[in-house]
N, C-alpha and C positions, 0 to 999 in steps of 0.2 A: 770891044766890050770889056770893060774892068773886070777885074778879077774879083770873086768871090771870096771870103775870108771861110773857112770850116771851124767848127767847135776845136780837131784838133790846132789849126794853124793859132788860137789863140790861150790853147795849154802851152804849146810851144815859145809863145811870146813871154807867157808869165812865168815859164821856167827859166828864159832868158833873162828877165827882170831878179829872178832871186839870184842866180849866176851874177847878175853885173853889183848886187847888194854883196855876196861875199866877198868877191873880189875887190871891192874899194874899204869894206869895214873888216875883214874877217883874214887877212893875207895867210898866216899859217893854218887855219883849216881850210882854206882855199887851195894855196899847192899843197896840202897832204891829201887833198881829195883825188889828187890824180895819182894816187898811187892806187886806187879802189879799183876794180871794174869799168868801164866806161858807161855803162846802163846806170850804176851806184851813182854817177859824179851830178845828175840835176838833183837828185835826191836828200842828199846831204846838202847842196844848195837852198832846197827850198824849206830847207830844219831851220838851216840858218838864219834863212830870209823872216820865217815867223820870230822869232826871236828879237831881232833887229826890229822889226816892226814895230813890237813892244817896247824895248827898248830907246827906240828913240819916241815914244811917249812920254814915257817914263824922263828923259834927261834930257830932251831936248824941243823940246816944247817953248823956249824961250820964258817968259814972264806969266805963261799959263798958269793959273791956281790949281791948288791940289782938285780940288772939287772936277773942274774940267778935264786935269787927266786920269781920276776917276771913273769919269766917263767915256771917257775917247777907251781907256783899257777896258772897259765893260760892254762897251760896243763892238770893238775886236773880239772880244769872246764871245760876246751873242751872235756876231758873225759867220764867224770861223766855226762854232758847233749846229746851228744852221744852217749852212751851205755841207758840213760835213754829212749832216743827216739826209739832205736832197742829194749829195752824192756827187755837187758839183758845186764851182761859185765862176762867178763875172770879175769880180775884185783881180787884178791884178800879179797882188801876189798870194791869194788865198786861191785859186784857182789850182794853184801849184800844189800847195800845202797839202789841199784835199786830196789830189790826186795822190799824191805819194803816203799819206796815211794810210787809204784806205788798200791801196797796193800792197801795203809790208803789214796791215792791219795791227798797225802802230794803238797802244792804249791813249784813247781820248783824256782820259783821267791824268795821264803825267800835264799835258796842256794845260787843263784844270789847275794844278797844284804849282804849275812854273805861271800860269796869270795870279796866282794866290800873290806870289813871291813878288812878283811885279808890284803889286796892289799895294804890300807892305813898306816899300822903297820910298812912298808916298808920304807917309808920314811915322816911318820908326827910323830914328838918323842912329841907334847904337844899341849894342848889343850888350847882356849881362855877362855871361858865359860863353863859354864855348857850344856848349849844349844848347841854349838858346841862336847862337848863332848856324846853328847846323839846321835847327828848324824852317830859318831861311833860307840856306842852302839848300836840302833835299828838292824846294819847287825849283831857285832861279841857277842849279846846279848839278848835282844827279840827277835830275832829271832825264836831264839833257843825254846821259848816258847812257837810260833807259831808252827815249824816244828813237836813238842810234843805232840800238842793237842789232834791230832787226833787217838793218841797212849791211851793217857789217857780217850777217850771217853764222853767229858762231857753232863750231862743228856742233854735229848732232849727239845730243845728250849733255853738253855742256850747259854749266850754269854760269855765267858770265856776268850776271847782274853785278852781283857785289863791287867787282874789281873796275867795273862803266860807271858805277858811280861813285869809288873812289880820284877816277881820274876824275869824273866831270869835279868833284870836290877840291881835287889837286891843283885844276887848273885854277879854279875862281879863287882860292886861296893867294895861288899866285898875281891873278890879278889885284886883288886886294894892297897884297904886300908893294905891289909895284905903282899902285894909284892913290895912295895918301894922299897927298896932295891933291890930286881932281876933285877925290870924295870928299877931305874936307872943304874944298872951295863949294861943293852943292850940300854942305850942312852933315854930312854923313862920317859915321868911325866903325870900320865893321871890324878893327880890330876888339877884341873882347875884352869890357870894362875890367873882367878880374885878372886878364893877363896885363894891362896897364899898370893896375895899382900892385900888383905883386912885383913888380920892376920898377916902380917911380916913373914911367915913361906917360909923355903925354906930346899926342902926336900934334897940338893945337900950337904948341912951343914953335915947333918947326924948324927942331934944335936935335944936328947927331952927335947927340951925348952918348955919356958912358950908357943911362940908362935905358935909353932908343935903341941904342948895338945891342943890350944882351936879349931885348924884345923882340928885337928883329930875326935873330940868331933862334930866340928859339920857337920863334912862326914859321921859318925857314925847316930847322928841322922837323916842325910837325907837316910842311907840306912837304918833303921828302919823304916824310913815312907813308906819306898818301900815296904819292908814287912808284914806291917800291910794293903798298902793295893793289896797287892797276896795274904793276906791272905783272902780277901772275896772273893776268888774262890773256897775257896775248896768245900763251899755247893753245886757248878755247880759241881762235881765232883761223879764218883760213891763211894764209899766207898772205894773199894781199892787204885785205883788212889790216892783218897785223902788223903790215910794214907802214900804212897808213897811218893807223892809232901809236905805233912806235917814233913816226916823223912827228908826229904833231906833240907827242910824250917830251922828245931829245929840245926841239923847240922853246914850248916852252917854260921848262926845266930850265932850259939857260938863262932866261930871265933872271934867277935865285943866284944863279954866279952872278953874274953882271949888276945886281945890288949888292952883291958881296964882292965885287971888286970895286964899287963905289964907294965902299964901308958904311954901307945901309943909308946914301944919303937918296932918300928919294921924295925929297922936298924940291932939288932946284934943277933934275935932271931923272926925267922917265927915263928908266931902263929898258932897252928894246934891242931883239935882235936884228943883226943888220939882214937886209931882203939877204945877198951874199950866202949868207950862211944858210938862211930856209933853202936860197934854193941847190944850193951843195948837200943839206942835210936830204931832202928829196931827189936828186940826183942820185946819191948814196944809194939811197932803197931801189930805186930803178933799176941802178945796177946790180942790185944782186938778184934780180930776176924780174923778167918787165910783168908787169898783174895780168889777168885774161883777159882778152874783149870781148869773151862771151855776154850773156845775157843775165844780169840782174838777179838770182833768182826770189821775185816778192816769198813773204812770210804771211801765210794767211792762217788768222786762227778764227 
């Protein structure tokens, strides 16, 4: 007689399915995930997995019309806050999602505000300010640091919001800096129109001049400030967590040298750290104390 499948045997699948999404898109939140708890590592998988999801709506969709991916992101949120409301889903990788929400009693509303940010991708390709650029940041970036916390558990009494979503800011900044080139190839400048024209720099040139260096240099510095200050969370942090959020911090942090040892050229060569070093820099943290294998423990408000 064949085997039976259970409800859990197919939570299990679909946590495995967001597991095999980070691991092929996501490498350095991938190995910084095993510095967490071992109950924490589908968890922060299946954050990711939602994310990717949208994401590859969003930019990969091939010759799809704005209209259609409109819809495909609108349908994933009518999904995803329906099945979260029944308490369960069939989907693949929302199955996952649900369950780990409702576990850490994660707010539905960061979702909300990171599909907002999705939505915008669709048709705003550049930013005026900085300030307006942050307004797309907080869904499709602090967010992210928000929806985490409760995964990473920080000590009790702490307020750890701020410095979660400075890194989540630090990081997409970095990405930014380090993706010119891809975003202008999909019509997009998230560098911010009045830091272009206050420098003469115009990233369409695809030219490292003087004036691209001093632009670059000082977006570089404004995500270093973001970092330095994510970095006064990790003391709200337990030990694992922190060594976690610290690998994934040194990561990709080095990204910012390695455009600044290309002399900001990232027109004709991505900057990336080599696997090597992730997994040296995660090794690292292992060694200075292996994380618990205790249990998880969910956040419920």
């Amino acid at each position: 007689m064949a085997a039976t499948s259970t409800p859990n045997d197919s939570l299990e699948a679909s946590y495995r399915r967001c597991r095999a999404l980070a691991k092929q898109h996501g490498t350095t939140y991938y190995l910084s995930t095993f510095l967490l708890p071992r109950a924490a590592w589908r968890h922060v998988w299946a954050l990711y997995a939602f994310c990717r999801c949208a994401d590859e709506i969003v930019d990969e969709l091939g010759p799809a019309p704005v209209t259609e991916r409109e819809r495909a992101l609108r349908a994933l949120g009518d999904r995803f806050f329906a099945d979260l409301a029944a308490g369960t889903s069939d989907d693949p990788v929302l199955q996952a999602v649900v369950a780990t929400v409702r576990a850490y009693g994660i707010d539905p509303g960061c979702f909300r505000r990171f599909l907002t940010s999705m939505t915008m991708d669709l048709t705003v390709t550049s930013y005026a300010t900085w300030d307006d650029l942050l307004v797309y940041m907080d869904g499709s970036a602090a967010v992210i640091g928000e929806m985490m916390l409760p995964i990473l558990d920080p000590l009790a009494g702490a307020d750890a919001v701020a410095p979660a979503r400075d890194l989540g800011l630090a990081f997409q900044l970095t990405n930014f800096l380090r993706d010119v080139a891809e975003d202008l190839d999909r019509g997009r400048v998230y560098l911010p129109r009045e830091d272009l024209a206050r420098f003469g720099a115009d990233p369409a040139r695809r030219q490292v001049d003087s004036a691209w260096g001093q632009l670059m240099a000082f977006e570089i510095d404004r995500c270093r400030a973001l970092y330095r200050s994510a970095d006064e969370g990790l003391e709200l942090l337990p030990s694992s967590s922190a060594r976690c959020v610290r690998s994934a911090r040194v990561l990709y942090a080095g990204i910012l040298d390695r455009i600044e040892t290309a002399g900001c050229d990232v027109f004709t060569r991505r900057a990336r750290v080599p696997t090597w070093r992730k997994l040296t820099t995660v090794a690292g943290e292992l060694a200075a104390g292996l994380p618990p294998r205790g249990r998880a423990r969910p956040t419920r408000r």
